[in-house]
C-alpha positions, 0 to 999 in steps of 0.5 A, a space after each residue: 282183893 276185894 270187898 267181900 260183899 257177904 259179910 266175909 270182909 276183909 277174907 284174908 284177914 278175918 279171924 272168923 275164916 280161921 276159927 274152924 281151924 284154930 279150934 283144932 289148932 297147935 300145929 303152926 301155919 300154913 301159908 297159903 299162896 297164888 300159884 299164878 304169881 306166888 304171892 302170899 294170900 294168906 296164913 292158916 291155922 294147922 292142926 295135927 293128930 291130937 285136933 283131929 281127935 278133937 275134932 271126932 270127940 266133938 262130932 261123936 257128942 253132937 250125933 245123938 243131937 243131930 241125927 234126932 232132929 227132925 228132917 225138916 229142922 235139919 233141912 231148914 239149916 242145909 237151906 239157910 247154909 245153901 242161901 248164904 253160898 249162894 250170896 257169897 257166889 263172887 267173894 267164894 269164886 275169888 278165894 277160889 281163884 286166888 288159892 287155886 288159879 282156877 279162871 273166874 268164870 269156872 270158880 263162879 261156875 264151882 260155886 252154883 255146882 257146890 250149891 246146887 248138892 246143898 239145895 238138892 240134899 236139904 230137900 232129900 232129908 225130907 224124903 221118907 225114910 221107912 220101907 214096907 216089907 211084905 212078910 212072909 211070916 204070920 202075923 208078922 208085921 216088917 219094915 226097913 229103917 234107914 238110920 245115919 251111920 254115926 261120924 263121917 270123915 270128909 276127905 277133899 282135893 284141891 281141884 274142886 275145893 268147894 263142890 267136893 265139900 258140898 257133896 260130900 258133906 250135904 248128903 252126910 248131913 241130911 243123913 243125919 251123920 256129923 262130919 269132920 272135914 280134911 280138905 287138901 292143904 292146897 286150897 284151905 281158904 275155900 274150905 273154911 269160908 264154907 266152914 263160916 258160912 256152915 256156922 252162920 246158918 245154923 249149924 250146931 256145935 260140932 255137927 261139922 268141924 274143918 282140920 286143915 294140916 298134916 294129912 298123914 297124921 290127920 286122916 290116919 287118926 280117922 281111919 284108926 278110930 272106930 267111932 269114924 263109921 264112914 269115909 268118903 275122899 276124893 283123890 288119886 287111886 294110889 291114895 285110895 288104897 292106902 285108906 282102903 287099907 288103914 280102914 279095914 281094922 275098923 271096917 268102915 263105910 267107905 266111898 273113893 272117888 279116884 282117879 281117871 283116864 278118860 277115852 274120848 272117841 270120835 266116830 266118821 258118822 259124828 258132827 265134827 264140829 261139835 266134836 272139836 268144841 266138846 273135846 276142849 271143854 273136856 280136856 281143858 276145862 280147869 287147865 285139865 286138873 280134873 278127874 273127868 278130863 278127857 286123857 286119850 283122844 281116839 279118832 277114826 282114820 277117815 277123820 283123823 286128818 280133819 279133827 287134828 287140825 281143827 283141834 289144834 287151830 281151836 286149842 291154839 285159840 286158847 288164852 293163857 293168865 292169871 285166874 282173876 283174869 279170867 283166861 282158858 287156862 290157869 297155872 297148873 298147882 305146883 312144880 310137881 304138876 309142871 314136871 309131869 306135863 314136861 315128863 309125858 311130852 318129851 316121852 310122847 315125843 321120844 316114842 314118835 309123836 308130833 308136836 301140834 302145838 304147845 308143848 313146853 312152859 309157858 312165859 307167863 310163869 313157871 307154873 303155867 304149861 302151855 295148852 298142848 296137842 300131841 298126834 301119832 301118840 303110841 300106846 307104848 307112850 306113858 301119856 296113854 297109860 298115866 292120868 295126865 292132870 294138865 293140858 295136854 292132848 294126846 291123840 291117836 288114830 283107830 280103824 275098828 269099833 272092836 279096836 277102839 273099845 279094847 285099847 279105851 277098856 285096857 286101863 285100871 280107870 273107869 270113871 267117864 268115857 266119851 263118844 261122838 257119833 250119830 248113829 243110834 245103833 253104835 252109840 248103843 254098842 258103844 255105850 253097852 261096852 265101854 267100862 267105865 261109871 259114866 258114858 257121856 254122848 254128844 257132849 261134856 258135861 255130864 254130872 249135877 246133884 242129880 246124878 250119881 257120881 261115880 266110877 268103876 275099877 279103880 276109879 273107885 267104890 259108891 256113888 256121891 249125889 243124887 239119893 245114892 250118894 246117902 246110901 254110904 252114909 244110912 244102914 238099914 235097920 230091920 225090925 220085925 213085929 209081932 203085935 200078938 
């Protein structure tokens, strides 16, 4: 790897990436490898139950510190912390790649994402935090307080590995919360440069801590422990529940931001070219290991001839290598994520799909799949009915508006849906009746910290980013007065 250009020289070896993980540490190594090749880019400190319970102690003393400093002496820290992501952009875009695969000009493209919830939540920390209440008793005077819940446990996947931590961890931070942070054994460098850059701008002892190791022991330790008032993760519903259910007894605060199972819809009325070009960047976008990833391809019958063939001449465009290459499409994470794709192509194909193009590992390695389009795909196939998490489209044709919106609501999922027409009429239709959080029109990409992320159904509870995403983090506290 290169020099790192901020200060973090030489990454694979500095003891300061570690040091977050080790204080917490007593559980072994992890070793970290390239999924593109396999080769070793690293060995992390593990921790276990008795550092997350560390972790948590420290979090719960620092609170009443944090949570009283003023806004905008938390906010300069949040700015200083933002201001050295930003300058690290290119050294935290290769830890990225080399640990997750993802292509270079994406993980540049996560780091300014990851960023931009720092910078736009260090400016939220100044916003007023007390409401006025028009009492309806007299000579009563009443306000609302919004105040930080306490300790926040941060739950983050693998796909995003820096801007899930950002989000996350920026708006519990403005709140006033502290956090401990669990990121996904897959993709820990990520996470502790953040870790590093976190304490040198400033950040108080044990504001915010980073437990990298065994999950189940981790985060049950959290979910077990009353002083964890909020939970935020992001991961597959099936996982969701589980943390649904083990923080019950401790009724936390909770925000899951699950899984999904993107319809992507193409009208007659709708530019087909626009369309084509959309519908890549939605489904292959991080070699399609994204929760926003289009996972179902609705198209008209007038157009469905047109639209497979120019797909397929698109997706067939695509380049296959080694993230720090900078391909279209990287190695998929692991065996298991190879193994699905090969598992819900061949069922596809058993259950009468056509093979457009792709369809099968590729040569490049065992964990790269080959950018895949399936047509004549039926309902009954378990593509339509399972998140895919991988580069392979499945498209089937529809006749009706009322059709199209029944077979996209018949899922458990609700995070996005997209839609591609010009007429204004239909889009408002459309937009009325699709169930899902998110509707995206005319286009892909959507969120930003603006926005408040987040789905319906199974796909989730709350919102992360925008000033929503600090409601999981604040109660409201009521206080009536009586000056008399």
């Amino acid at each position: 790897m290169t020099s790192m250009q901020s200060g973090l020289d030489p990454w694979i070896s500095d003891a300061a990436l570690l040091q977050e993980a080790g204080d917490f540490a007593g559980a072994g190594r992890l070793a970290v490898r390239d999924p593109a090749d396999g080769e070793l880019v690293a060995q992390v400190a593990l921790s276990d139950a008795t550092g997350a319970r560390a972790a948590v102690d420290a979090a719960d003393a620092a609170f009443a510190m944090w949570s009283t400093m003023l806004p905008q002496d938390r906010a300069a820290i949040l700015h200083r912390w933002h201001d050295l992501i930003v300058a690290a952009k290119e050294d935290l875009a290769r830890i990225m790649t080399a640990e997750q695969g993802k292509p270079l000009s994406e993980a540049r493209g996560e780091i300014d994402y990851a960023a931009s919830f720092v910078q736009f939540y260090a400016e939220e920390a100044l916003r007023p935090n007390i409401e006025g209440v028009t009492s309806h008793l007299a000579d009563a005077e009443m306000e609302l307080w919004r105040e930080p819940v306490g300790v926040a446990a941060l739950i983050t996947p693998w796909n995003f590995p820096c801007a899930m931590i950002t989000r996350k961890a920026a708006a519990a931070l403005a709140a006033g919360c502290t956090v401990v942070i669990h990121p996904s054994a897959e993709t820990p460098l990520s996470a502790l440069a953040l870790a590093e850059l976190a304490r040198r701008a400033g950040f108080p002892k044990g504001v915010m801590s980073t437990v990298i190791g065994d999950a189940a022991a981790i985060v049950g330790e959290w979910t077990a422990d009353a002083r964890v008032r909020a939970l935020s993760f992001t991961g597959s519903t099936e996982v969701g529940r589980l943390l649904y259910r083990q923080s019950a007894d401790t009724v936390k605060r909770l925000v899951l931001e699950l899984g999904g199972h993107a319809p992507f819809i193409v009208f007659p009325y709708a530019d087909l070219d626009r369309a084509v070009r959309e519908a890549v960047k939605a489904k292959f976008a991080t070699s399609g290991q994204d929760c926003l990833g289009a996972n179902r391809f609705y198209v008209h019958r007038d157009v469905y001839d047109d639209f497979c063939a120019r797909f397929t001449e698109a997706v067939q465009a695509l380049t296959i290598g080694k993230g720090a290459d900078d391909p279209d499409i990287g190695p998929l994470i692991n065996e298991k994520a190879i193994a699905k794709q090969v598992e819900q192509v061949q069922d596809a194909l058993s259950k009468g799909a056509r093979l457009l193009t792709g369809g099968q590992v590729d040569a490049a390695g065992p964990l790269f799949f080959q950018p895949t389009v399936l047509a004549d795909v039926p309902e009954e196939a378990a593509i339509m009915s399972e998140e895919n998490f991988g580069p392979v489209a499945p498209i089937t044709v529809f006749d009706t508006e009322d059709e199209v919106i029944a077979r996209a609501n018949a899922t458990e999922y609700g995070l996005v849906a997209y839609v591609h027409s010009m007429d204004p009429r239909r889009i408002y239709r459309m937009t009325r009746a699709l169930q899902f959080g998110m509707v995206a029109v005319n286009r892909t990409k959507v969120t930003g910290a603006p926005i408040p992320f987040g789905g319906v159904k199974q796909s989730g509870l709350g919102r992360e980013g925008a000033r929503q995403g600090l409601e999981a983090f604040t109660d409201i506290k009521y206080v009536c007065r009586d000056w008399g």
